[in-house]
N, C-alpha and C positions, 0 to 999 in steps of 0.2 A: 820703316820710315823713321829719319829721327832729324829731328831740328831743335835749335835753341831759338826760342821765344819767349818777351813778356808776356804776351797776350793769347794761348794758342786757342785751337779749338774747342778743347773743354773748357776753359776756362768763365764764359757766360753760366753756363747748368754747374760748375763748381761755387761760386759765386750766389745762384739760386738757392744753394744747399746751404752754405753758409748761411744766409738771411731766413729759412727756414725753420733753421734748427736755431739760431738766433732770437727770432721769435717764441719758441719753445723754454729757451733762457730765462724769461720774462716770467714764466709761468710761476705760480707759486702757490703753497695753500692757504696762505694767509692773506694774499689778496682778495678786494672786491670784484663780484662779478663780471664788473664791464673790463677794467683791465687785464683780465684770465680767457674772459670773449676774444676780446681783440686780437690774446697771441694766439689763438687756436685759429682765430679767422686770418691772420697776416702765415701763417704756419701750412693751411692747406692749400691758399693762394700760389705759397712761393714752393712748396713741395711742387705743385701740378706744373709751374712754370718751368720747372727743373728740363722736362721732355719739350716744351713746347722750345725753348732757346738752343737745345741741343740737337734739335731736328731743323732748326734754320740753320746752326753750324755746321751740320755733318752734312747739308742739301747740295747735291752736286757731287758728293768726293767719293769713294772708293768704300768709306765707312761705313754708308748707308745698310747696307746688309746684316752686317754686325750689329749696328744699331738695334735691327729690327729682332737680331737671335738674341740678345739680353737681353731688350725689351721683355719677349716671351721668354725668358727664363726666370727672369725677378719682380719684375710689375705687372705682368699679367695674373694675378689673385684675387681673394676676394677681398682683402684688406688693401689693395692697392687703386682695387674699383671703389671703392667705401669713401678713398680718400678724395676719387674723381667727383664724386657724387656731394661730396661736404662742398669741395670746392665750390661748385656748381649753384651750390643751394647758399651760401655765403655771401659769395658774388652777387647773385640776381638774385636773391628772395629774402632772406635774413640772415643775423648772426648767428654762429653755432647755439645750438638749443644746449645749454648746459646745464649740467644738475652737480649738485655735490652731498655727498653721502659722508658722513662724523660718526664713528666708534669712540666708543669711550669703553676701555674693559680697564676692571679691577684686577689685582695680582696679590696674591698670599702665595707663601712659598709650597703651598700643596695645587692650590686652582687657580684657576682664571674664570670671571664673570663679565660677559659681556649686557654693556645696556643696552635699552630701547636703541637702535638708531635712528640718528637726525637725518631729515632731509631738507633739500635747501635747493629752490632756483633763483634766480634774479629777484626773483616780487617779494621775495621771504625771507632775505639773509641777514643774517643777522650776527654778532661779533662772537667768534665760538668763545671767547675769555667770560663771556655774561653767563654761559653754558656752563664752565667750568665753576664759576664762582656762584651757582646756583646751585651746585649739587655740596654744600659745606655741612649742611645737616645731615646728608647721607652719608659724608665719609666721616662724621662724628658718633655715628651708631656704628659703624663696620668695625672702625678701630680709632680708641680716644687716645693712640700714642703718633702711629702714621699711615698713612696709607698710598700704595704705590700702583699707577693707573696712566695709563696710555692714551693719546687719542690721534687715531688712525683719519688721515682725511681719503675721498675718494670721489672719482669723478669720472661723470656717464652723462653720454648725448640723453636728455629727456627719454625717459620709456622707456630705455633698453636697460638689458641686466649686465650686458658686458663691458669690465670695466675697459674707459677711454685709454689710460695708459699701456695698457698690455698691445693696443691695435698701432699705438703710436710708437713703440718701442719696435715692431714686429716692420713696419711702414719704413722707419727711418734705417734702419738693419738690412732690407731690402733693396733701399734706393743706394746706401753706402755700395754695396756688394756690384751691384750696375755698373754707380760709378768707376768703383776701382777696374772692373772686368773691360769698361770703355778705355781708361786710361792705359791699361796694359796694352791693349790692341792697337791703341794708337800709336803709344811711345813715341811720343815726344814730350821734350823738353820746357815746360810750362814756369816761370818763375812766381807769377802770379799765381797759378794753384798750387804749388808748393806750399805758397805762407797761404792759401786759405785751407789747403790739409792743416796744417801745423795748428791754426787755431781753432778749426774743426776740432782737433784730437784735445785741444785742453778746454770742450764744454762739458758740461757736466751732467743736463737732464737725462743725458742717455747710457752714461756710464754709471753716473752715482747709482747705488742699489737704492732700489724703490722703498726700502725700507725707512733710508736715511730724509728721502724726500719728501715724504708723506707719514711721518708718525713722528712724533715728539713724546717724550716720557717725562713723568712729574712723581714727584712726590708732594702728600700733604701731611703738615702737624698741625692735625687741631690745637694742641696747648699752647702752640704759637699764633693760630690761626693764618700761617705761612706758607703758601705753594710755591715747592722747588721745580725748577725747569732743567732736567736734567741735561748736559752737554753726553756727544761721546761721538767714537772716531770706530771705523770699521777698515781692515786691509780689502781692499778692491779684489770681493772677491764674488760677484751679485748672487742673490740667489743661491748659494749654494753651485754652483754650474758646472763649475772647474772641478773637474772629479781626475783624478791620477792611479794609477797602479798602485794596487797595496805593496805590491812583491817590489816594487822600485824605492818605497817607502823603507822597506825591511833591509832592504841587501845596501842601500847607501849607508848604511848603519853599522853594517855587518863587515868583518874583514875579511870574513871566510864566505862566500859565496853557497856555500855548498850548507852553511848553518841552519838550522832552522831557526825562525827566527819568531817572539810573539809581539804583535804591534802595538800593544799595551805598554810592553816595556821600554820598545826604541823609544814611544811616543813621551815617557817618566825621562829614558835616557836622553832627550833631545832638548826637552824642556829643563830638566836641571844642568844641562851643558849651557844655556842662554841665561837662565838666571844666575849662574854661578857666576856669568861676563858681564849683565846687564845689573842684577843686583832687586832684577822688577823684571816683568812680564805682560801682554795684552792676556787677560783672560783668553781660553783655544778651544774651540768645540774640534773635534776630531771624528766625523760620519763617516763609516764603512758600511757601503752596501753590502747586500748578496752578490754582486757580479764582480767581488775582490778587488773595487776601486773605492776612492777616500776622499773626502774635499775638507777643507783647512775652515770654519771660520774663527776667525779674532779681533777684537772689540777692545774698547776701553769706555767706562760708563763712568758719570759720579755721582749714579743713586745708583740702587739694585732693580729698579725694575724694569731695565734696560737686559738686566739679566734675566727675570725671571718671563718679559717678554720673549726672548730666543729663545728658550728653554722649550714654551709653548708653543711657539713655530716652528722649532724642531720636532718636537711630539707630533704635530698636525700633518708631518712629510711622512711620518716614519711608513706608513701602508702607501702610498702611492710611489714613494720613492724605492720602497725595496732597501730600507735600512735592517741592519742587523745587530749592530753594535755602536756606540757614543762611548767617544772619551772627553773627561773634562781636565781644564788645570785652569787653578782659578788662586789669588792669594787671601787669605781668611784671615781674623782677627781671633786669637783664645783671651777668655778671659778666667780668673779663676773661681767660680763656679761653686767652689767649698763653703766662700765666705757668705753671711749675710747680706754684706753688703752687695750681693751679684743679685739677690732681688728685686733691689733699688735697681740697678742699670738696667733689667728688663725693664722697666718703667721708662724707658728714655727711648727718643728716637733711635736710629743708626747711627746717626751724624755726631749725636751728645754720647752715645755709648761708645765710641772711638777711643777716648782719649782714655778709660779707666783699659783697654787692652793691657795682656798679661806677656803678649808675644804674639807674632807673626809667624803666619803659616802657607807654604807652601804645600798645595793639596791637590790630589790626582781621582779623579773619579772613571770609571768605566762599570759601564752597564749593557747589557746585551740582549739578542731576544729571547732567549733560555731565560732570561730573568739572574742571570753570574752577575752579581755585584763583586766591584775592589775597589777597595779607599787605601790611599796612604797620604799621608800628611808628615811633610819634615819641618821644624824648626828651620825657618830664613837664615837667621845668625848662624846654623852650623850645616849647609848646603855645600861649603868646601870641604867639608870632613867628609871623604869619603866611607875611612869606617862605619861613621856616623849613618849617611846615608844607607849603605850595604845593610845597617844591623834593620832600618826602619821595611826594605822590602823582606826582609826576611820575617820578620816576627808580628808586622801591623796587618797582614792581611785580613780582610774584613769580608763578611759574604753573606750575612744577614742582613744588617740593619741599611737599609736605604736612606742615604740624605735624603732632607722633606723639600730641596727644595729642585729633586730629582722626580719627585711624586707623577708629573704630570706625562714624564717619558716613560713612568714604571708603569704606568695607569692604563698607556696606550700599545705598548707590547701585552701587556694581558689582555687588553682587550679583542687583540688580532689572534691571542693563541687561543681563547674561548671558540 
């Protein structure tokens, strides 16, 4: 069946989903309670409505069958029943019971230390910046130059351990797949859910990686008594998820199929072909499981501990993920280090030690779970020179000394070979 309509039959539960996930928009971690309530309660309302609009639509027609076999293939679970159940309780008895959970972890380029966590319902909340600007005497004893520190929000129905995002992400991914499964079947011609796909696919809480949503990065200088709010940008790539063939990775690289090929080096060779055009680069983590597949993340930060946060949530995958190898490519600042005066700039933040820089560096890290360390670092300014280049893979190879501020990945493969 195919028809051109504004108005078709899915178009009501398309509609639903929109004001839904809409609600969800709303959401945020720097709101107060009642307005964070509100979208979680207008959220499981118009999710449950989704089925109730689409079952007056589809009443009488030829559809109803179909209805009833996606129904039981995607909303029959227990996070679909969980969702029926909020509704319910929302509705006729109260607001979502919300709680919200504040990490605060410190970051040195060897550890991470996480604090006490906060807890927090409706009757107790209070402004996490009072939180942060109470802790000034603790990060004046840690380090009297700067200190680089996270703070994670998270959020849970009262009493339970499991977080609320993970069930809303799995819920909304669910009802999407329905959807689309019903619109196939139907095909027809809808204008109206067309533009509310269209502005479906540019919301954000369900695509942005949860990282970006829920954690912010700071630095502090006590000599200044100044806390920085770090900005940064991540390629859409959530979690880690999107994993790819190593061997498709190698041979796009390669002219000769039949090559052997090492993904260390495409990985050197692909990044100095982009810097060479771009002149700059996003910082790239590069994860190779055991099952010969790869996933891509890339970032752009303007403190470090943005960096040194991924670092440790990449350490923290390494055993459940089945990692075996990290590459890094990151741009570094040299300074020269002979003089006197380089013990004065240890005395400076990042930010004030910038400017005495000797040269820019373009640096390649891999580490693996053998414990095979490689560094190479070239000169920016001579990244077109390929003699240049050629002479730095041939004679910089390195396979001792571990960047420190690789420590926490190095920490965590010995600890899986013990």
């Amino acid at each position: 069946m195919s028809q051109t309509t504004a108005n078709g039959l899915l178009y009501p539960a398309m509609h639903k989903l929109y004001s839904a996930l809409n609600s969800l928009e709303q959401f945020q971690k720097g709101n107060n309670f009642f307005d964070n309530i509100s979208c979680l309660d207008n959220f499981f309302s118009e999710y449950r409505n989704i089925t109730f609009v689409l079952q007056k639509s589809l009443a009488h027609t030829e559809y109803e069958s179909i209805y009833e076999e996606n129904r039981a293939k995607y909303l029959l679970n227990e996070t679909c029943k969980w969702f029926v159940e909020k509704r319910n309780e929302v509705l006729k008895q109260h607001p979502f019971n919300l709680e919200k959970r504040i990490t605060i972890t410190l970051y040195s380029p060897q550890t991470s230390i996480a604090l006490p966590e906060y807890v927090f319902t409706i009757e107790n909340d209070v402004e996490y910046s009072t939180i942060i600007d109470s802790l000034r005497s603790l990060f004046i004893d840690i380090n009297p130059v700067e200190v680089f520190f996270s703070v994670e929000f998270s959020f849970y129905e009262k009493g339970q351990n499991k977080e609320l995002y993970d069930d809303l992400i799995l819920g909304i991914s669910n009802m999407k797949m329905f959807i689309s499964s019903m619109r196939e079947a139907i095909n027809e011609e809808c204008r109206l859910c067309d533009q509310l796909e269209q502005k479906i696919d540019k919301m954000n809480f369900y695509q942005v990686p949860k990282n970006m949503l829920f954690i912010e990065d700071f630095a502090y200088y006590p000599q200044k008594d100044h806390f920085e709010k770090g900005s940064r940008m991540e390629v859409m790539m959530p979690d880690l998820s999107i994993r790819m063939p190593l061997s498709g990775f190698c041979n796009f690289l390669s002219k000769d199929s039949n090559e052997k090929r090492n993904a260390f080096d495409d990985f050197i060779t692909m990044h100095i072909v982009v810097f060479s055009m771009q002149k700059t680069l996003m910082p790239t983590f590069m994860i190779v499981y055991e099952d010969e597949t790869f996933a891509l993340k890339s970032f752009h930060a303007s403190i470090k501990t943005t960096m040194y946060r991924t670092i440790n949530d990449i350490a923290k995958r390494i055993e459940s993920d089945k990692i075996k190898s990290i590459f890094y490519v990151t741009e570094m600042l040299k300074y020269a280090n002979e003089s006197n005066d380089y013990r004065e700039i240890l005395k400076m933040n990042s930010n004030d030690r910038a400017k005495y820089r000797t040269s820019e560096l373009l640096c390649f890290y891999m580490l693996d779970s053998n414990l095979h360390f490689q560094s190479y670092c070239f000169d920016s300014e001579k990244i077109d020179d390929m003699g240049y280049v050629m002479s730095i893979l041939k004679s910089q190879f390195q396979e001792s000394t571990i960047t420190n501020f690789l420590q926490p990945i190095k920490d965590e493969f010995e600890r899986i070979r013990k």
